[in-house]
NUMINU-746561 format. One line per 3 residues: number of its first residue (from 1); their letters; for each residue x negated, y, z of C-alpha. Coordinates in pm, 1 decimal. Layout:
BEGIN
NUM	a	X Y Z ~ ...
! end
This chain:
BEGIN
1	xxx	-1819.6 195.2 1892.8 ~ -1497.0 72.9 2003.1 ~ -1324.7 -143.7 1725.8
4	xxx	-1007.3 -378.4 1712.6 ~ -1097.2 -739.1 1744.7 ~ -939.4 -1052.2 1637.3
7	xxx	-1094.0 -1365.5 1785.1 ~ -807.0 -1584.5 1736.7 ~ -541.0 -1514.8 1461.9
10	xxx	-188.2 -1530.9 1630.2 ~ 92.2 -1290.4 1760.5 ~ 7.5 -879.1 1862.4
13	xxx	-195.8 -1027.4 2173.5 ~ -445.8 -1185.1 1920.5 ~ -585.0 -723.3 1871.5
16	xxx	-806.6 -647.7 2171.6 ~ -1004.6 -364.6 2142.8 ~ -1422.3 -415.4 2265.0
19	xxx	-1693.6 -233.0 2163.2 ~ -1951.7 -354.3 1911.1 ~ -2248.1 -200.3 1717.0
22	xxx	-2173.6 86.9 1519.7 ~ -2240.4 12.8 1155.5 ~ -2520.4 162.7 954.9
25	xxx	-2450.4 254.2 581.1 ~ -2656.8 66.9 331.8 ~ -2805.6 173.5 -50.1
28	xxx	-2448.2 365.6 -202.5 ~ -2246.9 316.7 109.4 ~ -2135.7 604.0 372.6
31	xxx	-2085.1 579.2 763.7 ~ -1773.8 753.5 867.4 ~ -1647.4 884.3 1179.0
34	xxx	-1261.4 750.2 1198.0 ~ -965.7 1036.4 1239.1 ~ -689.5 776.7 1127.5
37	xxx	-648.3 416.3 992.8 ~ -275.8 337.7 807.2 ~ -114.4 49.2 936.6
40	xxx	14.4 -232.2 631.7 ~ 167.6 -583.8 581.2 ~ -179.7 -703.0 525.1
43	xxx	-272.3 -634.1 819.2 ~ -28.6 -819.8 959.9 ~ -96.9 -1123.1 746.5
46	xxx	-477.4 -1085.2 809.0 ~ -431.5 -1096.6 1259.8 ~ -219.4 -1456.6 1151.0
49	xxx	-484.5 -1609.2 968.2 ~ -313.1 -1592.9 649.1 ~ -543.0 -1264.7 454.5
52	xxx	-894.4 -1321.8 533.4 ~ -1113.1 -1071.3 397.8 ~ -1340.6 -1126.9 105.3
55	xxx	-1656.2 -1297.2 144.7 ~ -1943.8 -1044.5 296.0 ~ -1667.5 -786.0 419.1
58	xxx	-1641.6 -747.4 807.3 ~ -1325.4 -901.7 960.3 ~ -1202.5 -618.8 1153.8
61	xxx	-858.5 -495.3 1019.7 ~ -737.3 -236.2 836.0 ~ -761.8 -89.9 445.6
64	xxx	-754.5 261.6 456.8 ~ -845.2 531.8 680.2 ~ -947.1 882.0 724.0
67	xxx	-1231.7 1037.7 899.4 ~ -1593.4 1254.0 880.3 ~ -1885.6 1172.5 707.7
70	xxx	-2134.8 1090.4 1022.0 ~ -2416.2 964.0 732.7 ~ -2514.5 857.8 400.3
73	xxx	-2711.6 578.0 258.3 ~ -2991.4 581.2 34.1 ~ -2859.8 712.3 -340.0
76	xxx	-2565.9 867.8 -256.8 ~ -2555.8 1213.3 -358.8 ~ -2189.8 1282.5 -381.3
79	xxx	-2111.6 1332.5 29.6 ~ -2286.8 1476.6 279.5 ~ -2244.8 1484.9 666.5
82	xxx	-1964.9 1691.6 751.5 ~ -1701.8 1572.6 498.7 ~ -1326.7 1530.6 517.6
85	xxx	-1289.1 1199.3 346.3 ~ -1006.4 927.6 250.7 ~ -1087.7 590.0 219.5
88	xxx	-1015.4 246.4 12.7 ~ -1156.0 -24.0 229.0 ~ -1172.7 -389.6 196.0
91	xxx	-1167.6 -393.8 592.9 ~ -1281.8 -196.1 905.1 ~ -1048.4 68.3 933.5
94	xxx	-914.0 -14.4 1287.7 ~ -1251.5 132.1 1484.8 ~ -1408.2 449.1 1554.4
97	xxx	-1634.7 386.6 1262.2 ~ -1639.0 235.2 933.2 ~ -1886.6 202.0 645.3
100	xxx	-1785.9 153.5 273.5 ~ -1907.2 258.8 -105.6 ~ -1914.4 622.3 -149.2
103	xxx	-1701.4 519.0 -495.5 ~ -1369.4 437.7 -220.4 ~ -1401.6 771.1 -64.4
106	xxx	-1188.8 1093.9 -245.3 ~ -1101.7 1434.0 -57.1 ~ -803.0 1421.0 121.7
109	xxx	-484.8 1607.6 -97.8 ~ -546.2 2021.1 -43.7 ~ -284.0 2086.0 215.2
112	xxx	-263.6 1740.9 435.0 ~ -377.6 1700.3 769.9 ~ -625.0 1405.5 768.4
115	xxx	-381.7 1163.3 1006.0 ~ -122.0 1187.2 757.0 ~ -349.7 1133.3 466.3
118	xxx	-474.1 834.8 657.5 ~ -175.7 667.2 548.5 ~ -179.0 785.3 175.5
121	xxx	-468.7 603.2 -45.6 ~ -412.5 264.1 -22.1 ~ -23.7 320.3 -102.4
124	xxx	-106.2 533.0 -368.6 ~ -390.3 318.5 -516.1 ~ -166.5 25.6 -525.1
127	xxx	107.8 138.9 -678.8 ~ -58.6 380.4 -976.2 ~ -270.7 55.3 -1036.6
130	xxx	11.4 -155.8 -1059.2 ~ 236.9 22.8 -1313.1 ~ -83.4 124.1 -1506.9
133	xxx	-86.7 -294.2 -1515.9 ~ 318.9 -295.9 -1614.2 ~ 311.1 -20.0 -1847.0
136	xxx	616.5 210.6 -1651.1 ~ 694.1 434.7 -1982.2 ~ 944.5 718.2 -1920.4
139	xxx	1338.6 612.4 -1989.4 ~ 1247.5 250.8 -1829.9 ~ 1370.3 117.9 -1519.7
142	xxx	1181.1 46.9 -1223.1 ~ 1287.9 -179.5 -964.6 ~ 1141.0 -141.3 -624.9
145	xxx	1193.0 -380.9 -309.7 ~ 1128.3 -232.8 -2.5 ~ 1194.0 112.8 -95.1
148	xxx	1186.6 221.1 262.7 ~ 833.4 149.2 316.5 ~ 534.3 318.4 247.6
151	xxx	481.9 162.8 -102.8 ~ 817.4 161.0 -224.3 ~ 893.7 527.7 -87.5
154	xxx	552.6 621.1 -282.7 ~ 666.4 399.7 -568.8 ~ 967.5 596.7 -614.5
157	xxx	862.2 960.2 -656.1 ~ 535.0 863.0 -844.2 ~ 790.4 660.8 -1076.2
160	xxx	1011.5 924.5 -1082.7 ~ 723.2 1172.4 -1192.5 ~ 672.3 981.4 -1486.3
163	xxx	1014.4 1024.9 -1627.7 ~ 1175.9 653.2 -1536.4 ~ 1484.3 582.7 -1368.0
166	xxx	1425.4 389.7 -1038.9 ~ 1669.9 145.9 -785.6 ~ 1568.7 4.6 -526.0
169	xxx	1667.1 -268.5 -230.7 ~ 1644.0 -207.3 149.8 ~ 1786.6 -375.3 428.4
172	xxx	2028.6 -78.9 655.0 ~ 2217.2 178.3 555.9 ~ 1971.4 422.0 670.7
175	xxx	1701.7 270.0 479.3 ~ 1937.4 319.5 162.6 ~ 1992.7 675.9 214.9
178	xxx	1633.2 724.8 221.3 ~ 1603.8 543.5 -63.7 ~ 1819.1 833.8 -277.5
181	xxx	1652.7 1108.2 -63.7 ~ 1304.7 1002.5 -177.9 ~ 1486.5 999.4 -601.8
184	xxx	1582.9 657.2 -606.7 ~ 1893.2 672.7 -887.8 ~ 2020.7 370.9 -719.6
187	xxx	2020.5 210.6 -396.7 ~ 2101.3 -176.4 -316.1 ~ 2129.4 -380.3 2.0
190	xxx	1889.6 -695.5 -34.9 ~ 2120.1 -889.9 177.9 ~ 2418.6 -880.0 -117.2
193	xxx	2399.5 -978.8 -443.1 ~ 2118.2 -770.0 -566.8 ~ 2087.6 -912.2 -856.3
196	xxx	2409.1 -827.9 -976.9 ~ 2380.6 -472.7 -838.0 ~ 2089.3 -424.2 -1033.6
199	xxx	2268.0 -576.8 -1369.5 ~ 2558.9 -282.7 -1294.1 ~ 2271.8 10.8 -1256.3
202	xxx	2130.8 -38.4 -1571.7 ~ 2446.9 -81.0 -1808.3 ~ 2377.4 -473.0 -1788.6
205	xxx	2011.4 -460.8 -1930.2 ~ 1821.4 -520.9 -1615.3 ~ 1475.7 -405.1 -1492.0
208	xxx	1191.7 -312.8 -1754.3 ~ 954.8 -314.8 -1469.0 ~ 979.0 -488.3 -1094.6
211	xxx	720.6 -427.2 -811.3 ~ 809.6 -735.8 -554.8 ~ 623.8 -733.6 -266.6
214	xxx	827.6 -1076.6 -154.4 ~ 677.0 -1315.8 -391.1 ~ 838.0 -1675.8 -378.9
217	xxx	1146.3 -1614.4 -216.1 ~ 1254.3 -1330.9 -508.3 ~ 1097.6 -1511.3 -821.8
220	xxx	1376.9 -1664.2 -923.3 ~ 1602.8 -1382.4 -870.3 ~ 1354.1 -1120.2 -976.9
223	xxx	1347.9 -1320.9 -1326.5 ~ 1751.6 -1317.2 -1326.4 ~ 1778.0 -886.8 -1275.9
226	xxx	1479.7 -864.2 -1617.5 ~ 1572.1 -653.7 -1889.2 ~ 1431.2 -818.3 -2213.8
229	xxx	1037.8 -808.1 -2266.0 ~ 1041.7 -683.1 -1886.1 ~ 719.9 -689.2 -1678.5
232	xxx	692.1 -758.7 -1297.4 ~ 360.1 -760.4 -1036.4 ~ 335.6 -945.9 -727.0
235	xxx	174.5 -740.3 -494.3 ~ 297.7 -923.0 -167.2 ~ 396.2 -1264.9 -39.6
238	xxx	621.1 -1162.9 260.0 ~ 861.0 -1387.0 124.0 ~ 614.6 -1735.6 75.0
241	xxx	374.8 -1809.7 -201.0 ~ 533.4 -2127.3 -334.5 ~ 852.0 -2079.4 -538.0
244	xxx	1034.5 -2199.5 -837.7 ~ 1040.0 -2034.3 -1170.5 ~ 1280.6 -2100.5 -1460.5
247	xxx	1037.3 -2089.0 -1752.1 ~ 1336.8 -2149.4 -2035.5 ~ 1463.0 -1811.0 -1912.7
250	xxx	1148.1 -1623.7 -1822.0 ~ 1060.3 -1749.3 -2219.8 ~ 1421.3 -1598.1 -2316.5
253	xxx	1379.1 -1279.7 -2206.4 ~ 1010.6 -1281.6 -2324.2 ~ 917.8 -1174.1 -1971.2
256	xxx	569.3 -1126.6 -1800.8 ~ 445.1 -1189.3 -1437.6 ~ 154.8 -1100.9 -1297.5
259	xxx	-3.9 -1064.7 -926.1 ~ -258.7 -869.5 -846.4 ~ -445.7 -777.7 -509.1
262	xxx	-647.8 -398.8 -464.9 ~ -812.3 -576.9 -182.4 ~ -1006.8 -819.1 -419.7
265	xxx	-1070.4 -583.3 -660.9 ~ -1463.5 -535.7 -735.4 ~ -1607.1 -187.4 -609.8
268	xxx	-1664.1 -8.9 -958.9 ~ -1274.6 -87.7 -998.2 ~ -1154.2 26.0 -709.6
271	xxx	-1408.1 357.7 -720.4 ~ -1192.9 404.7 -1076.0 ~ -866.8 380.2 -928.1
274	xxx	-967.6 607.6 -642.9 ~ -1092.2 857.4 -856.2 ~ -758.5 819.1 -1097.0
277	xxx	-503.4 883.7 -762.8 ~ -778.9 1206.6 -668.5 ~ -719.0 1331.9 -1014.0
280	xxx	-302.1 1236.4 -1046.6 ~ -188.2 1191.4 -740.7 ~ -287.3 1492.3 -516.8
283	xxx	-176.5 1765.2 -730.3 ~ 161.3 1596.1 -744.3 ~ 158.8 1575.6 -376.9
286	xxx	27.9 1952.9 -412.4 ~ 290.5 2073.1 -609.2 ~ 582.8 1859.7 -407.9
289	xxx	625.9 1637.9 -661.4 ~ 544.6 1314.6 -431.9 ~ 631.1 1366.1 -63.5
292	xxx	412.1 1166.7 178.7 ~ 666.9 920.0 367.9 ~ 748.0 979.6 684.8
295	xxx	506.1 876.1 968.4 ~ 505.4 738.4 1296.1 ~ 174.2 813.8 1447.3
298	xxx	62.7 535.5 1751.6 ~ -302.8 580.0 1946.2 ~ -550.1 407.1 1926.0
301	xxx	-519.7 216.9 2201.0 ~ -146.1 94.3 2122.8 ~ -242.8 -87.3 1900.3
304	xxx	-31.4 -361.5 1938.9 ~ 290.3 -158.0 2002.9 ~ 180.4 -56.2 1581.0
307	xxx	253.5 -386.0 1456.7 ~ 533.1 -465.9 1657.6 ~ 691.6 -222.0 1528.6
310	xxx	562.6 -293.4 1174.4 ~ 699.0 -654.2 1261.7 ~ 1055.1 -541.4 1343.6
313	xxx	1083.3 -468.6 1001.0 ~ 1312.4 -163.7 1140.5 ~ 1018.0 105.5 1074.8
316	xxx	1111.0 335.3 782.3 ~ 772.8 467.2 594.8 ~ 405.5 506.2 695.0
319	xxx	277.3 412.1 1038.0 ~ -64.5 520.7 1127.6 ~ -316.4 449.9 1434.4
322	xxx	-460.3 798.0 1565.0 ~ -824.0 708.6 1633.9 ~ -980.0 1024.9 1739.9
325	xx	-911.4 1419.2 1693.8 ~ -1015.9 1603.4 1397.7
! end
């Protein structure tokens, strides 16, 4: 099979695509025939150097994907050659196959293609995850940076469903108006005073509830926009992982932080929170409640022209690699 290779971590030249051994599935995992892989900042971080993969997991890129079952390992009973299939992966979703635990693989939502819903699981996994973590109740706030992207447009209208009011940062004007298209009650440009914006959206209280995908360059500021007994989960260090952190005013505001990774995640954890998005997530993207971001699609083979564009930082939601036809 053909696969995307990293042999030294550096720039886009550091993908080359060469073919190596097609996997075979072992006891409770499946071998899958790739449609579709999503693109994300991980990946990204992981062709630097800076996101290896955890210990035992292959080092080829990418944490989701879509495809059709090719074959199944010895106990599992749930899939069978044939299958449309989403998948959670802790790596090697940039290739024409990939084998994982038949607990990270759900249908793909009744009505979407399976390149678009490529693109969907890992987004929705993280963020339902995350504010089951936080808590989001109805009549809180959410605060959501990057709310162009696919997380934070996800993070928006799933937030939204749940009855909470939602603002969010971006960096363009563009990327604010899609912002409010996607529900966002308010919009705020990251390179103001953000904090203060987010102060006058909520009547002065602040956030109940921040997902920060920026980690140490936000932490102090993130602290500063809490609403008393407020929560917020690191799920991304675009912005550094070493930061300072007023304690005497996290204490006064009786705040909690917390970080968390889905990539790290053991398998019967992450076979729980697949089979929580199958069960609460697709029907609301069934019934138009969540609308799957927008999508650029880029072949296979241009795979490097994917993350520059993911590196521009100018892409507005999903990008996906188009591996093979349905």
């Amino acid at each position: 099979m053909r696969a995307v290779i990293v042999e030294e971590p550096g720039d886009v030249e550091a993908l080359t695509i060469k073919e190596i051994a097609t996997p075979t599935p072992e006891p409770g995992e499946v071998l899958v025939r790739t449609v579709a892989a999503g693109v994300n900042r991980a990946d990204i971080l992981q062709r630097r150097g800076f996101y290896p993969p955890p210990k035992g997991i292959t080092d080829i890129i990418g944490l989701e994907a879509s495809g059709i079952v090719e074959a199944v390992g010895e106990g599992v009973t749930q899939w069978r050659p044939g299958d449309e299939v989403v998948a959670l992966l802790a790596g090697g979703a940039y290739a024409e196959n990939f084998v994982v635990p038949a607990g990270q693989l759900i249908p793909p939502p009744p009505g979407v293609d399976l390149v678009t819903a490529a693109g969907l699981l890992e987004v929705a996994a993280t963020v339902v995850s995350n504010m089951d973590v936080a808590g989001l109740k109805a009549g809180e706030t959410l605060l959501v940076h990057g709310g162009a992207g696919g997380i934070g447009t996800f993070a928006i209208q799933y937030a939204k469903a749940l009855g909470a009011n939602v603002v969010a940062t971006a960096g363009s004007e563009s990327k604010l108006k899609h912002c409010l298209d996607h529900g966002a009650d308010s919009a705020i440009d990251y390179h103001g005073d953000w904090v203060t914006g987010v102060k006058d959206a909520t009547g002065g209280r602040g956030a109940d509830v921040i997902l920060d995908i920026m980690g140490a360059k936000y932490l102090e500021m993130n602290v500063k926009a809490m609403a008393r007994r407020a929560r917020m989960v690191v799920i991304g260090l675009q912005g550094g992982v070493k930061g300072t952190l007023n304690l005497g005013l996290l204490l006064q505001k009786n705040g909690t932080i917390t970080a968390t990774s889905l990539r790290f995640r053991p398998v019967k954890e992450k076979a729980a929170i697949c089979a929580r998005v199958a069960e609460t997530v697709w029907p609301m993207i069934a019934d138009g409640a969540i609308r799957p971001a927008p999508e650029t699609r880029i072949p296979f083979d241009e795979v490097r022209r994917a993350h520059e564009i993911l590196d521009s930082g100018d892409n507005v939601g999903k990008l996906v690699l188009v591996v093979s036809e349905r």
